[in-house]
C-alpha positions, 0 to 999 in steps of 0.5 A: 487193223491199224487206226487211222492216224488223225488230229483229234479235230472236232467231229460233224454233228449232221441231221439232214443231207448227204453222209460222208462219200468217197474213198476216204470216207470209210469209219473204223467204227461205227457206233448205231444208237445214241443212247447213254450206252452208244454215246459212252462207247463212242466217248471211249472210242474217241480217246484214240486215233480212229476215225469214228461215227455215232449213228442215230435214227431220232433227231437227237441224242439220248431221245429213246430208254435214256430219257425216260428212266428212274434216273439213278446212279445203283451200286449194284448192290441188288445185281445177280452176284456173279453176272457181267452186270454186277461188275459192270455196274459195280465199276460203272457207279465208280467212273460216273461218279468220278466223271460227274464230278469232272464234268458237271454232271448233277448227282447225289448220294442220297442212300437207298433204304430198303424198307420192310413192312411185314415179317416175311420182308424183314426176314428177307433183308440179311439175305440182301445184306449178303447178297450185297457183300457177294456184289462188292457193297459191304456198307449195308446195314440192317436198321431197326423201326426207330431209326428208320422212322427218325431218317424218314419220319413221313413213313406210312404206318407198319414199316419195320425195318430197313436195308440201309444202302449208302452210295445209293445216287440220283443223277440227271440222265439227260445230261450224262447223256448229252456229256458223253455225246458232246464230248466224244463229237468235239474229240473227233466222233461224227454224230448223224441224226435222223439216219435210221439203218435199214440194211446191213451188208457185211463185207471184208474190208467194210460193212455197208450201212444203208439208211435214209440219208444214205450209205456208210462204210466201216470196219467194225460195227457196234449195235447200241440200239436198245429195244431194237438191238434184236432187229438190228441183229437180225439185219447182220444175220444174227437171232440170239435173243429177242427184246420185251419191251417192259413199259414203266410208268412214272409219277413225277409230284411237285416241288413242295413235296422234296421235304417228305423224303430223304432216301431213295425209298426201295420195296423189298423185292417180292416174287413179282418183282422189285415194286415201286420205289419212291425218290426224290430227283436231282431237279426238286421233285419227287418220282413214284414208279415204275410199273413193270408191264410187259408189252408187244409194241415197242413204241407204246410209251403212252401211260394209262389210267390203270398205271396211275391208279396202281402207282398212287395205291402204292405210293401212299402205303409208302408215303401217305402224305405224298398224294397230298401234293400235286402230280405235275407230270406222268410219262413212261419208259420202255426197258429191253428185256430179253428173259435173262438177267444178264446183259446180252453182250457178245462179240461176234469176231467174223462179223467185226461186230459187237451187240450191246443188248438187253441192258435194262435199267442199269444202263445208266450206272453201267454205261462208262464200264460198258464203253470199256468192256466194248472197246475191249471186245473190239479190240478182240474182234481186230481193231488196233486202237493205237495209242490213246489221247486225252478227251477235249474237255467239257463242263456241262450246265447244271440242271441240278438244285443242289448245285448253283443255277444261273438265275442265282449267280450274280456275278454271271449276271453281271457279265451276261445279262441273259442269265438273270432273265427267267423265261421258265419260272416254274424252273427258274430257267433263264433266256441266257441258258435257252440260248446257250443250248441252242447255241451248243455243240450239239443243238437240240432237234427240238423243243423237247430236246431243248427241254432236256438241256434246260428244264424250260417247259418241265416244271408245274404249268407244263409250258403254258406260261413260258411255252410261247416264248421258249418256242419263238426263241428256239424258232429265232435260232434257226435250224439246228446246226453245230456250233463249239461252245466252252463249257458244255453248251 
C-alpha cells in the first residue's frame, strides 16, 4: 500500500463532536492509546506522507500509566539480557536523551547507585555488574562503604557497598508525553479525545472503528492502550496474553528534602522483586515508592493506609532523615503486567494490525525504540511509508528546576509581563505560563492536565492558595480547542 501523498499540514486536535466522514476520510494508521508509548508511535508515523490519527479514550494525552510513574529515564542496565527490552531500552535512553535536548524535555543524570545492606546483597552486586555488561552498560563499578558514604552522606546505618550506575536519569514524564503529541499533531497526525473504541471490524481494504463519538476507517490498526491492550486484542479477536494491573504506590516529600540525596538510590533486587527506590525528581522534590501489588481492578489508582505505611518503613531504613520532612503528595500508578518479563509486542500481518502490550514501567526510557520497532513492524504488515520528511519542530516549556524557569527570566519578563506574575507560588508557576498552556497546540482538558503542563496546584499547599484563580483563569479560556504556538505551548 502506497502512503497517501499529502502536505505535512497541522493535524486536528478534536475532544467532542462528529469524526472525520466520507470517502476520503479513511486513515492509513490509526494509533489507540495516547500514552508515552502511542504518542511516539504516532510522532515517528508522522515523519512520512501518511494520513494519520491518534485515538484516545480520556480527555487528554498521557492521562493513564504515563502519568503516574517513577519518572526515570533507565539504561537498562538491570533488563533480562537478551529480551526485546533490553535493546529497546538500551536504544530508547540514547534517542530520548538525545530529543530532550532537541526539545526541551527536563532531564538529569543523576547516576543510580545500587546500595547493599547485607552480605547476601553485596555478594549479589558483580553479578549485576555482569548482568549490566550483557545489557551493553559497561560503566558500572562496585564502590566500597567509604565512598558511598561520601557520595550519599544521609545514608542510614549498615550500607556496605553499592553498584554505581552512571547514565542512570530522571525526566519529566508529562512533558515527554505532551512533546510527542504536539509535535506528531502539528506534523500532520489527527488527535481525537474522549473517543473510547468499543468495537473493532476488521475488514479488506479498511477496519472500522466504532466509538462514542462515531466511526473511523483505516488500513492498519496500532494497539498502544496500556492496562487495556488485552481487551482491545480481544475486540480484533486476538487473546495472547492477559494484562495485571500492578498498583505502585508513590510518596512524593517536599522541597527541603532535595538536599538529602544525591542519586537515584536502588535496593538490590531481592527474590520479591526489585523494592523501593529513593529519588530525587526533576521539578525539586524527593519520591519514595513503589509498591508492587497486584490487583483485579484495572482503575484502582487510589492509594492506601497500609502503601504508605510500608513505604515510609522503608524509606527510613534508606534515608532516615527523610521522614523528617514533609509529604506533600501520595498517588498511585498502575503498571500492565502480563506474567512475562518481556514486552508483548507482535504484528499480526492478516489483520493489518500491530499490539504494543505489556510495556511496564520501561515505557518511558523505551518509547522512541518503540515507535521504531512498530513502524517497522508496520511496514511488515504492508504499509509503504513513502519517503520520510522532516517533523515540525517543537520546544517544550520547562518544568524542570535545573533549567531556567520564567519567573527568573528578566528579559522575557520584560517583553511579556504575564511571566513575572506568580499564580503558584509553592511552584513558582507564573499567569503567563498558565495561559500559554491554555493557549497551546494541545490545550488541556482540564485542571489536572493544566497542571501537568505547568506544575500550578502541584506544589506544598495542593491548590489551596493558587486553585481559585488557576480555575477562574482556565474557565476564562474557554472550552478547550487547538490553537498553534511556537514553542511548545
Amino acid at each position: 500500500m502506497a502512503g497517501s501523498a499529502r502536505a505535512a499540514a497541522p493535524g486536528e486536535v478534536t475532544r467532542a463532536g462528529p469524526l472525520p466522514s466520507g470517502g476520503d476520510a479513511a486513515y492509513d494508521v490509526v494509533v489507540v492509546g495516547a500514552g508515552v508509548v502511542g504518542t511516539a508511535i504516532a510522532r515517528a508515523l508522522a515523519r512520512h506522507p501518511l494520513r494519520i490519527a491518534l485515538v484516545e479514550a480520556a480527555n487528554d494525552v498521557g492521562d493513564g500509566t504515563s502519568k503516574a510513574n517513577t519518572a526515570i529515564l533507565h539504561t537498562g542496565f538491570d533488563a533480562v539480557p537478551g529480551t526485546l527490552e533490553a535493546r529497546l531500552v538500551r536504544e530508547g535512553h540514547r534517542l530520548l536523551t538525545a530529543y530532550a535536548r532537541e526539545t526541551g524535555i527536563p532531564v538529569e543524570p543523576l547516576g543510580a547507585l545500587l546500595v547493599a545492606r547485607d552480605e547476601q546483597q553485596r555478594d549479589a552486586l558483580p553479578g549485576l555488574a555482569g548482568k549490566a555488561g550483557r545489557n551493553g552498560h559497561h560503566g558500572t563499578r562496585i564502590i566500597g562503604a567509604d565512598e558511598l558514604t561520601s557520595r550519599e552522606p544521609h545514608l542510614g546505618p549498615g550500607a556496605l557497598a553499592a553498584l554505581d550506575v552512571p547514565g542512570e536519569s530522571i525526566a519529566c514524564p508529562w512533558t515527554t508525553v505532551l512533546a510527542y503529541a504536539t509535535q506528531a499533531v502539528r506534523s500532520g497526525v489527527d488527535l481525537h479525545l474522549n473517543c473510547r473504541v468499543k468495537e473493532v471490524r476488521p475488514g479488506d481494504p479498511h477496519h472500522r472503528l466504532t466509538t462514542r463519538r462515531g466511526t473511523l476507517r483505516t488500513r492498519l490498526l496500532v494497539n498502544a492502550c496500556g492496562l487495556y491492550a488485552d481487551a482491545f486484542d480481544a475486540l480484533v479477536g486476538r487473546e495472547d496474553f492477559t494484562v495485571t494491573p500492578r498498583r505502585g504506590q508513590l510518596l512524593v516529600f517536599d522541597k527541603f528534602a532535595r538536599a538529602l540525596v544525591r542519586h537515584i538510590l536502588l535496593p538490590v533486587p531481592g527474590p520479591l522483586g526489585k523494592g523501593v527506590l529513593v529519588s530525587p525528581t526533576v521539578y525539586g522534590n524527593v519520591m519514595l515508592g513503589p509498591t508492587a501489588e497486584d490487583l483485579d481492578d484495572k482503575t484502582a489508582t487510589g492509594t492506601t493506609a497500609e502503601g504508605i505505611a510500608g513505604l515510609l518503613e522503608q524509606g527510613g531504613r534508606v534515608l532516615p532523615a527523610l521522614l523528617d520532612e514533609e509529604v506533600t503528595a501520595v498517588y498511585a500508578g498502575l503498571r500492565a503486567a502480563t506474567g512475562q518479563e518481556d514486552y508483548r509486542i507482535a504484528a499480526h500481518h492478516a489483520l493489518r494490525y500491530v499490539t504494543v502490550g505489556g510495556i511496564r514501567s520501561t515505557g518511558l526510557s523505551a518509547s522512541l525504540a518503540i515507535a521504531e520497532h512498530v513502524l517497522g513492524l508496520l511496514t511488515d504488515c504492508g504499509l509503504d511509508p513513502g519517503p520520510e520528511r522532516p517533523l515540525a519542530p517543537v520546544r517544550m516549556p520547562n518544568l524542570g528546576e535545573a533549567f531556567p524557569r520564567p519567573y527568573r527570566d528578566a528579559e522575557l519578563i520584560a517583553r511579556e509581563p504575564d511571566f513575572g506574575a506568580v499564580v503558584c507560588h509553592c511552584e513558582r508557576v507564573t499567569r503567563g505560563e498558565i495561559r500559554a498552556a491554555l493557549a497551546s497546540t494541545i490545550p488541556p482538558g482540564g485542571l489536572d492536565g493544566l497542571r501537568r503542563r505547568t506544575r500550578a496546584r502541584g506544589g506544598r499547599c495542593q491548590g489551596n492558595f493558587c486553585g481559585a484563580e488557576v480555575r477562574a483563569l482556565f474557565e476564562e479560556a474557554g472550552p478547550p480547542t487547538r490553537k498553534d504556538g511556537g514553542d511548545g505551548r
